[in-house]
NUDOTI-226559 format. One record per residue (C-alpha): y, x, z; residue number from 0. Coordinates in nm, 3 decimals, m for minus. Layout:
! residues N
Y; X; Z; NUM
...
! end
This chain:
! residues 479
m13.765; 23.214; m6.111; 0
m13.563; 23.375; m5.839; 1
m13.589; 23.702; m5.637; 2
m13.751; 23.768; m5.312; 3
m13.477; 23.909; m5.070; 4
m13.552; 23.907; m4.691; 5
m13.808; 23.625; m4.712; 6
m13.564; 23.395; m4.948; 7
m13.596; 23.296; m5.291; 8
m13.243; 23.363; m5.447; 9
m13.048; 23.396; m5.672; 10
m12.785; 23.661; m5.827; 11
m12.421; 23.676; m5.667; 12
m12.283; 23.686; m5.968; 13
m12.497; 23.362; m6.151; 14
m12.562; 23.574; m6.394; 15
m12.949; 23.540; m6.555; 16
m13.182; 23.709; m6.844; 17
m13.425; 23.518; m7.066; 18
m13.775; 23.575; m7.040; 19
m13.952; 23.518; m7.423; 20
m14.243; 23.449; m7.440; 21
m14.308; 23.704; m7.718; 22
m14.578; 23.498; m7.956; 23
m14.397; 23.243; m8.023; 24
m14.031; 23.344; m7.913; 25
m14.000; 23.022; m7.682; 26
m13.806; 23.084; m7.363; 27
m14.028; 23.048; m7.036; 28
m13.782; 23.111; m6.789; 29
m13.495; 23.284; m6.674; 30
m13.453; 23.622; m6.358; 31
m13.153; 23.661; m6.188; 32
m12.956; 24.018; m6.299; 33
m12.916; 24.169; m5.955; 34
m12.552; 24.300; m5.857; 35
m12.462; 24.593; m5.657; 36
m12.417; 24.357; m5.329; 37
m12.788; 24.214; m5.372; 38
m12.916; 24.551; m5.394; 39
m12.748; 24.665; m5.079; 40
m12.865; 24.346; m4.903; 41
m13.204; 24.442; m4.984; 42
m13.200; 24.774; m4.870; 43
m13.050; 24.694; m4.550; 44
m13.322; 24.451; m4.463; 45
m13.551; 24.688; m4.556; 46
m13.466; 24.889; m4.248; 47
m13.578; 24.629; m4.060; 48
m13.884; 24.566; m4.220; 49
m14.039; 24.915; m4.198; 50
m13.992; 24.903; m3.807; 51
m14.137; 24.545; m3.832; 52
m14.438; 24.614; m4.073; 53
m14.530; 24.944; m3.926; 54
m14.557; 24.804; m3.588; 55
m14.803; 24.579; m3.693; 56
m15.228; 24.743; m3.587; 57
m15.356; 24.868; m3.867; 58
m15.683; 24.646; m3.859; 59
m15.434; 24.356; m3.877; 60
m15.220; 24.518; m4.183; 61
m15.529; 24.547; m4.398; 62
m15.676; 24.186; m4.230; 63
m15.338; 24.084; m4.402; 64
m15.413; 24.255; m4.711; 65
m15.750; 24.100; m4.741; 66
m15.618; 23.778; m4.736; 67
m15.410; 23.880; m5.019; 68
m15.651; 24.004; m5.230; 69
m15.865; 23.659; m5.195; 70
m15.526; 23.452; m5.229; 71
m15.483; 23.573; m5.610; 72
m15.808; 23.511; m5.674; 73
m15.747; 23.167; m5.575; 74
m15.402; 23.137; m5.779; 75
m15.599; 23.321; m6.098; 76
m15.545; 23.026; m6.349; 77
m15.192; 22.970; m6.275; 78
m15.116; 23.360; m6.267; 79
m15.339; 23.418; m6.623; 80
m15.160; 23.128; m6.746; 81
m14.858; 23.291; m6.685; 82
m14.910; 23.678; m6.791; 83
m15.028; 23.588; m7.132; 84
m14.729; 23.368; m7.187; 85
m14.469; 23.645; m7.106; 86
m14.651; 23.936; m7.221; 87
m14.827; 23.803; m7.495; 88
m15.191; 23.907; m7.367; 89
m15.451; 23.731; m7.469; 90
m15.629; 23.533; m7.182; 91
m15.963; 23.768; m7.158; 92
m15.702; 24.072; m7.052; 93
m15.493; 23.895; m6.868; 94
m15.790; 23.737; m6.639; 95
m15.921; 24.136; m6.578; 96
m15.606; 24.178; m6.528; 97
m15.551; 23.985; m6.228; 98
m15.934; 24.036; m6.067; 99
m15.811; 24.410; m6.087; 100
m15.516; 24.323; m5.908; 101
m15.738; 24.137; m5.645; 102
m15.961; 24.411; m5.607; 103
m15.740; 24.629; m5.529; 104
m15.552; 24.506; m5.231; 105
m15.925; 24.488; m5.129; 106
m16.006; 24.847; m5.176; 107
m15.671; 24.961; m5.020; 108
m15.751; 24.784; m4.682; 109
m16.102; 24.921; m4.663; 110
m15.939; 25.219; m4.742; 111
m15.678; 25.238; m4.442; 112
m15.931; 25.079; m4.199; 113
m16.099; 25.449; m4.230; 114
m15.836; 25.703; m4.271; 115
m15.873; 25.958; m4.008; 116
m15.644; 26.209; m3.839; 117
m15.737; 26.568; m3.722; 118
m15.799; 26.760; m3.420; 119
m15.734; 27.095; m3.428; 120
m15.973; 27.415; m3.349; 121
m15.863; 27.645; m3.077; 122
m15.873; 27.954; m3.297; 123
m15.561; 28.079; m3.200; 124
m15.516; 28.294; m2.888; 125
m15.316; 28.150; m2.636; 126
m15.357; 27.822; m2.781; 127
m15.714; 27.757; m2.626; 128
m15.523; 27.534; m2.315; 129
m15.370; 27.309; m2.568; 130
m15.507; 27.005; m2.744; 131
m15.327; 26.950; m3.075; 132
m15.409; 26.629; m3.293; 133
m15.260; 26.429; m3.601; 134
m15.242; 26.109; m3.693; 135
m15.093; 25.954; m3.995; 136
m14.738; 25.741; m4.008; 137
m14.522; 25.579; m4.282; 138
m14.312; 25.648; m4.496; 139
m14.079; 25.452; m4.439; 140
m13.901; 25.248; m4.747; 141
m14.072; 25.292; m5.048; 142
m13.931; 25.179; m5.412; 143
m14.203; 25.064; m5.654; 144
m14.054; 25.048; m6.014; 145
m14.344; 24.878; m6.255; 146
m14.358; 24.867; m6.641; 147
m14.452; 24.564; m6.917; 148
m14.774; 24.662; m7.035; 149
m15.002; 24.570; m6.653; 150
m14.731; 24.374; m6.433; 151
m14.968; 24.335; m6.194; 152
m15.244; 24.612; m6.187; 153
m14.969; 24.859; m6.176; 154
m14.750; 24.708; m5.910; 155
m15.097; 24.669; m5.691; 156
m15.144; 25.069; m5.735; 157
m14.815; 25.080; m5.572; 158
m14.801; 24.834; m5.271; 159
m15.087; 24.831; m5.206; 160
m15.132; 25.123; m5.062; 161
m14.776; 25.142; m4.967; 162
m14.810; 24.833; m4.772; 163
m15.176; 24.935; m4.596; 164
m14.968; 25.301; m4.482; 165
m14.697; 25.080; m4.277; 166
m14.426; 25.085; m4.564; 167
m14.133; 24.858; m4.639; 168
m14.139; 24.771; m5.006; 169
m13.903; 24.698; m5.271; 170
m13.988; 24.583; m5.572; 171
m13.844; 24.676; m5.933; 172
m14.101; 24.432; m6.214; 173
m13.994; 24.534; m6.561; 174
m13.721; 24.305; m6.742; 175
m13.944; 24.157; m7.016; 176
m14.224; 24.013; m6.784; 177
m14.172; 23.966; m6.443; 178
m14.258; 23.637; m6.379; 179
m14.632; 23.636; m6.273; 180
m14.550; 23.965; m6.063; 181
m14.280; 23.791; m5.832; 182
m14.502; 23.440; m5.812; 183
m14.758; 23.706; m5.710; 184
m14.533; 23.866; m5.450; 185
m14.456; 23.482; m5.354; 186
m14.834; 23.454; m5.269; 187
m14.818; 23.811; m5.090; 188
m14.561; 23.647; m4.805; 189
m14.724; 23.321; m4.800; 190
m15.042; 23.535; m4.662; 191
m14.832; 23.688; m4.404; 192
m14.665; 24.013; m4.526; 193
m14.324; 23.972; m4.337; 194
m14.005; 23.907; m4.606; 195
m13.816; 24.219; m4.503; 196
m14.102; 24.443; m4.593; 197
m14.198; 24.297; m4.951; 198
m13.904; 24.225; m5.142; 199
m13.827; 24.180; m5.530; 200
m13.586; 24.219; m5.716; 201
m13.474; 24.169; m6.093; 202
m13.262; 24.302; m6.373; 203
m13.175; 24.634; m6.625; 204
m13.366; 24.855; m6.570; 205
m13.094; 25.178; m6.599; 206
m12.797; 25.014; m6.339; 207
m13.096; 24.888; m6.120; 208
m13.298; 25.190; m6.070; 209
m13.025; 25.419; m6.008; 210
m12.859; 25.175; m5.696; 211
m13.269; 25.162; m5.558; 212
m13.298; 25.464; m5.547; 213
m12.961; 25.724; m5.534; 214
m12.927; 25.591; m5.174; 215
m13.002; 25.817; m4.805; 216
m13.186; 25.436; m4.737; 217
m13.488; 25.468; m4.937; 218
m13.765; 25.749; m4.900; 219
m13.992; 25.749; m5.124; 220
m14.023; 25.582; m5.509; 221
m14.303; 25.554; m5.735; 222
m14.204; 25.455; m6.087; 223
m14.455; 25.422; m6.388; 224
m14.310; 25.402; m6.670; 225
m14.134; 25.638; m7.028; 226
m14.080; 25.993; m6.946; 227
m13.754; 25.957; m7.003; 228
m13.709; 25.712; m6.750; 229
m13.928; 25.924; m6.496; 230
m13.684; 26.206; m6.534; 231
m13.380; 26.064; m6.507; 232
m13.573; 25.853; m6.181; 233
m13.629; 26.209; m6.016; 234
m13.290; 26.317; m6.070; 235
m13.133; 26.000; m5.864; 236
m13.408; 26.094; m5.594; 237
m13.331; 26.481; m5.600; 238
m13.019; 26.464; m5.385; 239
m13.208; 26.290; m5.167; 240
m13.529; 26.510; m5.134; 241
m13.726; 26.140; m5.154; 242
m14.134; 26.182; m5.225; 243
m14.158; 26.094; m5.597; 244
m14.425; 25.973; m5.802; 245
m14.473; 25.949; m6.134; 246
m14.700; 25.833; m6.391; 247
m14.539; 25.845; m6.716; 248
m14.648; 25.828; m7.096; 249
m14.943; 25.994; m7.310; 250
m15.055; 26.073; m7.617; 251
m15.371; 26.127; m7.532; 252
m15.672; 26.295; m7.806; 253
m15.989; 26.141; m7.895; 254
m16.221; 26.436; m8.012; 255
m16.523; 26.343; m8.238; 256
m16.751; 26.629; m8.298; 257
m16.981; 26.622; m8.608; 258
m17.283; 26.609; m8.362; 259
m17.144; 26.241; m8.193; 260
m17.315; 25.936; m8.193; 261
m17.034; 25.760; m8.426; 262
m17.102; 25.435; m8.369; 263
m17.072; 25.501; m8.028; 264
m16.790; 25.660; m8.118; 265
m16.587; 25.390; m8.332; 266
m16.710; 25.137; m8.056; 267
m16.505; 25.327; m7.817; 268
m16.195; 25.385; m8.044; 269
m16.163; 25.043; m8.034; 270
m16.006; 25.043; m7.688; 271
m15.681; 25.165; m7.855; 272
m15.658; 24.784; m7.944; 273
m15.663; 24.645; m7.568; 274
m15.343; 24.530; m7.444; 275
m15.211; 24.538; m7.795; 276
m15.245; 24.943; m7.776; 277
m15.006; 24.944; m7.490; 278
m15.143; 25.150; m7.212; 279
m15.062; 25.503; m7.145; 280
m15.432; 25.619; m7.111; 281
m15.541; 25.494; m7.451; 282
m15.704; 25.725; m7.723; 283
m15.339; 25.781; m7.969; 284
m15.479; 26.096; m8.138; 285
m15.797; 26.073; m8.307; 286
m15.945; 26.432; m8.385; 287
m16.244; 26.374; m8.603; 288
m16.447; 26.706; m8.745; 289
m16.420; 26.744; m9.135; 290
m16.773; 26.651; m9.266; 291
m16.752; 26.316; m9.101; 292
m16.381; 26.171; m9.123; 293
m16.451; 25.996; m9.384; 294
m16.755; 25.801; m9.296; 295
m16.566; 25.753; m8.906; 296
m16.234; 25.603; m9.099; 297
m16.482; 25.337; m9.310; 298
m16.652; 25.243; m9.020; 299
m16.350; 25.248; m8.834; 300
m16.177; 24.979; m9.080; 301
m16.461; 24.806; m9.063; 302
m16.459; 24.713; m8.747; 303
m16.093; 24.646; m8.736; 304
m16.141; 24.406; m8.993; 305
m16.324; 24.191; m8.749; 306
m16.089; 24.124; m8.508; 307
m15.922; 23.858; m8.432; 308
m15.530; 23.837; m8.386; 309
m15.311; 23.554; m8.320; 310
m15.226; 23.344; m7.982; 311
m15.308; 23.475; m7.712; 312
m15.383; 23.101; m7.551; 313
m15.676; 23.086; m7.796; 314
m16.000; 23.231; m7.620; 315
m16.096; 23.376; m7.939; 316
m15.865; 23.637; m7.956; 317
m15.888; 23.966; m7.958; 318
m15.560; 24.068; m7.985; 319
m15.219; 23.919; m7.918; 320
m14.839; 24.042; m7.934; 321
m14.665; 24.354; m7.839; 322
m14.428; 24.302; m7.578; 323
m14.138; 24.208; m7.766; 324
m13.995; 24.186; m8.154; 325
m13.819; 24.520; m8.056; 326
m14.117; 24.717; m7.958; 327
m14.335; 24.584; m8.260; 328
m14.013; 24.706; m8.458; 329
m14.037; 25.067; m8.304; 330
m14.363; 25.067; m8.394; 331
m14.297; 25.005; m8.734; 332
m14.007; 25.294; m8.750; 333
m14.310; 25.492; m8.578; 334
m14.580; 25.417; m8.886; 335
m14.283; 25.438; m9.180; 336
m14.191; 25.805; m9.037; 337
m14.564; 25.931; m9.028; 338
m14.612; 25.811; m9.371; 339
m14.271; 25.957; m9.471; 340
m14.410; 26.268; m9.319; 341
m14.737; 26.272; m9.543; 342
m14.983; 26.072; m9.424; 343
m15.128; 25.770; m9.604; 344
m15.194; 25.460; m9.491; 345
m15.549; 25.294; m9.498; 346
m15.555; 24.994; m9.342; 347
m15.308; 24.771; m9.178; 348
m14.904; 24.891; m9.160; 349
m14.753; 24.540; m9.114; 350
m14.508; 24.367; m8.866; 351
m14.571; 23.960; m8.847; 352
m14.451; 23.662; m8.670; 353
m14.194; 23.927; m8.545; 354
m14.372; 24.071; m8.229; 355
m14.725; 24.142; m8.398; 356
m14.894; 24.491; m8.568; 357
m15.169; 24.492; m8.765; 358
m15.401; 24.699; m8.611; 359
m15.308; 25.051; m8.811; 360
m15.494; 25.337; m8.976; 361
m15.310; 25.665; m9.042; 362
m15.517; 25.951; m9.266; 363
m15.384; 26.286; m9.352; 364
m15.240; 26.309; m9.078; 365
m15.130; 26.669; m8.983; 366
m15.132; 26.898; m8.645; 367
m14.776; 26.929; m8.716; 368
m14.630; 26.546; m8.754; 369
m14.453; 26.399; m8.480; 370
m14.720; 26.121; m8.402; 371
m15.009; 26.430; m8.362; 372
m14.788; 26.563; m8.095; 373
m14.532; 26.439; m7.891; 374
m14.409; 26.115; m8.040; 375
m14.611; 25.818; m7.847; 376
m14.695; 25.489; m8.029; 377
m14.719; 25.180; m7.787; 378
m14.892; 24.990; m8.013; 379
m15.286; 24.941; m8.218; 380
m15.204; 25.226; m8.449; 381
m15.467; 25.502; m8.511; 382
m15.345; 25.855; m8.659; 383
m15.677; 26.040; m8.753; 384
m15.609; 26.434; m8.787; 385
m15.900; 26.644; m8.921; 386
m16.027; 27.016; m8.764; 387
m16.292; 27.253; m8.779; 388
m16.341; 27.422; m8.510; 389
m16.376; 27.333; m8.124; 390
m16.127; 27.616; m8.059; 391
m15.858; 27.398; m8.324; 392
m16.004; 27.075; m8.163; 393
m15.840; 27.182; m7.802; 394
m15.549; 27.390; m8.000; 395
m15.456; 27.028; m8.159; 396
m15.509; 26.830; m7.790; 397
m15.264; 27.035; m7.606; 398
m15.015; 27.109; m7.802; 399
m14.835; 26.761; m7.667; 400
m14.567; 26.785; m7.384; 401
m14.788; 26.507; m7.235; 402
m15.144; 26.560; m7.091; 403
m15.231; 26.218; m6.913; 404
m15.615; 26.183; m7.069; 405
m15.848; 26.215; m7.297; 406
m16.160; 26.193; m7.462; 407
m16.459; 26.364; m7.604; 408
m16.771; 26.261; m7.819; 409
m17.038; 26.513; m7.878; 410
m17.451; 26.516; m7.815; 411
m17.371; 26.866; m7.670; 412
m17.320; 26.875; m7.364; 413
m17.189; 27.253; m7.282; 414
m16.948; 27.168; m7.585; 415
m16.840; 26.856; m7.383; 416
m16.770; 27.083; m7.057; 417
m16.670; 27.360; m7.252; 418
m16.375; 27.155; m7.427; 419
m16.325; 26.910; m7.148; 420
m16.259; 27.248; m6.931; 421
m15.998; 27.302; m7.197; 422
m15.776; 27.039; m7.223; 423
m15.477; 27.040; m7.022; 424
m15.530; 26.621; m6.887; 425
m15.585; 26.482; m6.589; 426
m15.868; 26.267; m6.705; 427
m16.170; 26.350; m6.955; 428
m16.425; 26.115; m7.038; 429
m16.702; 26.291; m7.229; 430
m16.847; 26.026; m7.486; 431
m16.599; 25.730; m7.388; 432
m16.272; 25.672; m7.429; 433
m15.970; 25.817; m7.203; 434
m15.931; 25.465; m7.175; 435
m16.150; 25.456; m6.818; 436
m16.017; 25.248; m6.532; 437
m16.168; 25.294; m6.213; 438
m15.957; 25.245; m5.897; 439
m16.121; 25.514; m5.700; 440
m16.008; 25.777; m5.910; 441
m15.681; 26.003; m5.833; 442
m15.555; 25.885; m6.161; 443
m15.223; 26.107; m6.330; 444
m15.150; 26.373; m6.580; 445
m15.069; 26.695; m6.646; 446
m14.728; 26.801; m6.765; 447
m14.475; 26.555; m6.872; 448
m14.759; 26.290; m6.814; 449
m14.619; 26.240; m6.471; 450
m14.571; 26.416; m6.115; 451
m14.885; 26.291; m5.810; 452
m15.195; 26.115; m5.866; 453
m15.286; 25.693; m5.777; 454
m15.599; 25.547; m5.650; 455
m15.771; 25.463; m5.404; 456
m15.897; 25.787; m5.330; 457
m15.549; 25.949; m5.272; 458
m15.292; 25.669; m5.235; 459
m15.274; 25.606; m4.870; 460
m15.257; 25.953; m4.787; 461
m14.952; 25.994; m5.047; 462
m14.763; 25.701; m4.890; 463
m14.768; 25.835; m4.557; 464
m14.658; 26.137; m4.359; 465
m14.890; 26.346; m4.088; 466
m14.714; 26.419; m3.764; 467
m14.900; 26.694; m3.538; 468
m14.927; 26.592; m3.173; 469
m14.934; 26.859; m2.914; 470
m15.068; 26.852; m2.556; 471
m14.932; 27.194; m2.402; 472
m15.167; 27.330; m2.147; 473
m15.386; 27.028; m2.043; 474
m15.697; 27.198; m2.050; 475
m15.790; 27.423; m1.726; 476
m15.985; 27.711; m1.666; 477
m16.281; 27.651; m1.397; 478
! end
């Protein structure tokens, strides 16, 4: 599969190509270009001509456009579900949400632009009362969208989408390991009439890439989800600059079961840590569970593990496919050994198989002190269970984490719920469910080094554009 550059499907300068795996069965699928220096600059110079081309472009005919989209990859869903299970080793039943969430939100982003409003100004100021003083709302300009493994395509929609509706050029970074369904989606995005200077892709390592997309006066804004170690280094290319950053970066997010929760609600819910393989930032990775019922939570826990199903993703009837790659099952194997090194003993689960698979995992004995009950984060269906006491230790536990993206908190109580949910330093709590909640509308981020700005519907648009103040000096007479 090629890149998108200026409306054209090519190719590298320099020839040179990676392998995309598919990582369930370790068969090559196909093969990106590695972009060089000179593609990069191509892009980014006809960038400047697609923000002047895009943004002149009505806004009711922008988010027409974007309509189209959204009912275009609902059209294409087979061929694109086909496709993200293969390279990301998803099983079909994620991949298909994933892809009607990708839909849906083109959809909400063009409702969303169709009513964003601009202000008019009081005349509360003395000597101000002749002049009429409005805003309205502009792009941007050229915004870089850098996009992880784990949702290709929700997670690149959070980004142009609402780049695109504002007026925005867009370049587009997918992550090495998956990109093919992203840039056949892209390919559907032009056919529908996005022009090919304001949505372009391209491909290759991520560390050379992101710092020629973005250490450049070309560029003004770049919104990156990914590590926090990548979002750091990210912001420090774009500092020089002054370019709008945002970031939505990793988690390690708590899972607090009171001794008064409905626990099969509760071990229903935990069982979200296995979507996606247990690779989504949001997902419950710390599971605080009260001291008079750990043990029954951890039976019923395994129990429930034990009856799901993990193989091929191509068969309907899983549950649960690959991680992304043999190298990331393989951290999370380092991950496990180290927390059990540390003290805590395993109860169900531990193995690597078929080299990208995990066993779904279940940690006990875990302690407020390990690495895994603080800052070390564990892309993968692992479950560290750490006992308390107290609410006060429940919350000390939670935030002691550099991160702080979500969370969530089981309880028949409900001041306890508002009380502790007041508490925790996240940017989503979801009292009796799991942090685990997608909903588009939501200004969706985290606190500390969970990330820098919020996504969603709600917020988005406004983020990838810029208010101007218009000023009419004098234009209203006295009788």
């Amino acid at each position: 599969m090629k890149m998108l550059i200026g409306g054209q499907k090519v190719a590298s300068s320099s020839g040179e190509e990676i392998r995309v795996i598919n990582p369930a069965t370790q068969e090559l699928i196909d093969t990106i270009p590695s972009a060089t220096k000179k593609d990069v600059d191509r892009c980014l110079a006809n960038a400047q001509q697609g923000k002047k081309e895009w943004s002149s472009v009505p806004t009711y005919k922008r988010a027409a456009i974007l309509k189209k989209c959204a009912q275009a990859i609902l059209e294409h869903e087979p061929e694109l579900v086909e496709l993200l299970s293969k390279e990301s080793g998803k099983p079909l039943y994620v991949a298909k949400n994933e892809v009607h969430d990708a839909a849906v939100k083109f959809e909400s982003y063009a409702e969303k632009v169709n009513h964003t409003y601009g202000a008019v100004m009081p005349d509360v100021q003395p000597g101000a009362e002749k002049d009429i003083v409005f805003t309205r709302r502009e792009p941007l300009g050229v915004v870089v969208c850098i996009t992880p493994f784990n949702y290709p395509l929700i997670l690149a929609t959070q980004k142009i989408g609402p780049a695109l509706a504002a007026g925005n050029a867009v370049i587009l970074k997918p992550a090495t390991d998956n990109p093919l369904a992203l840039i056949r989606m892209c390919e559907i995005l032009l056919e529908c009439g996005i022009p090919g200077n304001a949505l372009q892709v391209v491909t290759g390592r991520g560390p050379t890439l992101g710092k020629w997309l973005v250490a450049t006066p070309l560029i003004n804004a770049v919104s990156l989800t990914g590590s926090t170690e990548v979002g750091v280094e990210i912001n420090n290319y774009a500092a020089p600059y002054l370019h709008k950053v945002f970031l939505e970066l990793g988690g390690n997010d708590a899972f607090i079961i009171f001794d008064d929760a409905d626990l099969d609600l509760a071990v229903n819910e935990a069982m979200t840590r296995i979507y996606n393989s247990g690779q989504t930032c949001m997902a419950p990775k710390r599971f605080l569970v009260q001291n008079g019922i750990k043990d029954t939570f951890v039976q019923k826990l395994t129990e429930k593990l034990a009856e799901i199903v993990v193989g091929n993703p191509a068969d309907e009837k899983t549950q649960m496919g690959s991680l992304i790659s043999e190298k990331a099952a393989k951290r999370v194997e380092e991950q496990v050994n180290l927390t059990i090194k540390q003290g805590a003993k395993l109860m169900y689960g531990g193995k690597r198989f078929n080299h990208a698979f995990y066993e779904p995992t279940v940690l006990v004995d875990v302690t407020a002190e390990m690495d895994i009950a603080r800052n070390m984060e564990v892309f993968g269906p692992v479950f560290p269970v750490i006992k308390f006491a107290t609410q006060e230790e429940a919350v000390e536990i939670a935030n002691n984490s550099i991160y702080g993206l979500s969370g969530g908190i089981f309880t028949s109580d409900l001041n306890k719920a508002i009380t502790t949910a007041a508490a925790l330093e996240t940017g989503t709590v979801a009292i009796n469910g799991s942090g685990l909640y997608s909903n588009l509308e939501i200004p969706f981020g985290g606190y500390k080094m969970s990330g820098i700005g919020r996504e969603g519907a709600s917020c988005s648009i406004e983020d990838m554009s810029q208010i101007k103040n218009y000023v009419l000096k004098a234009v209203l007479q006295n009788d």
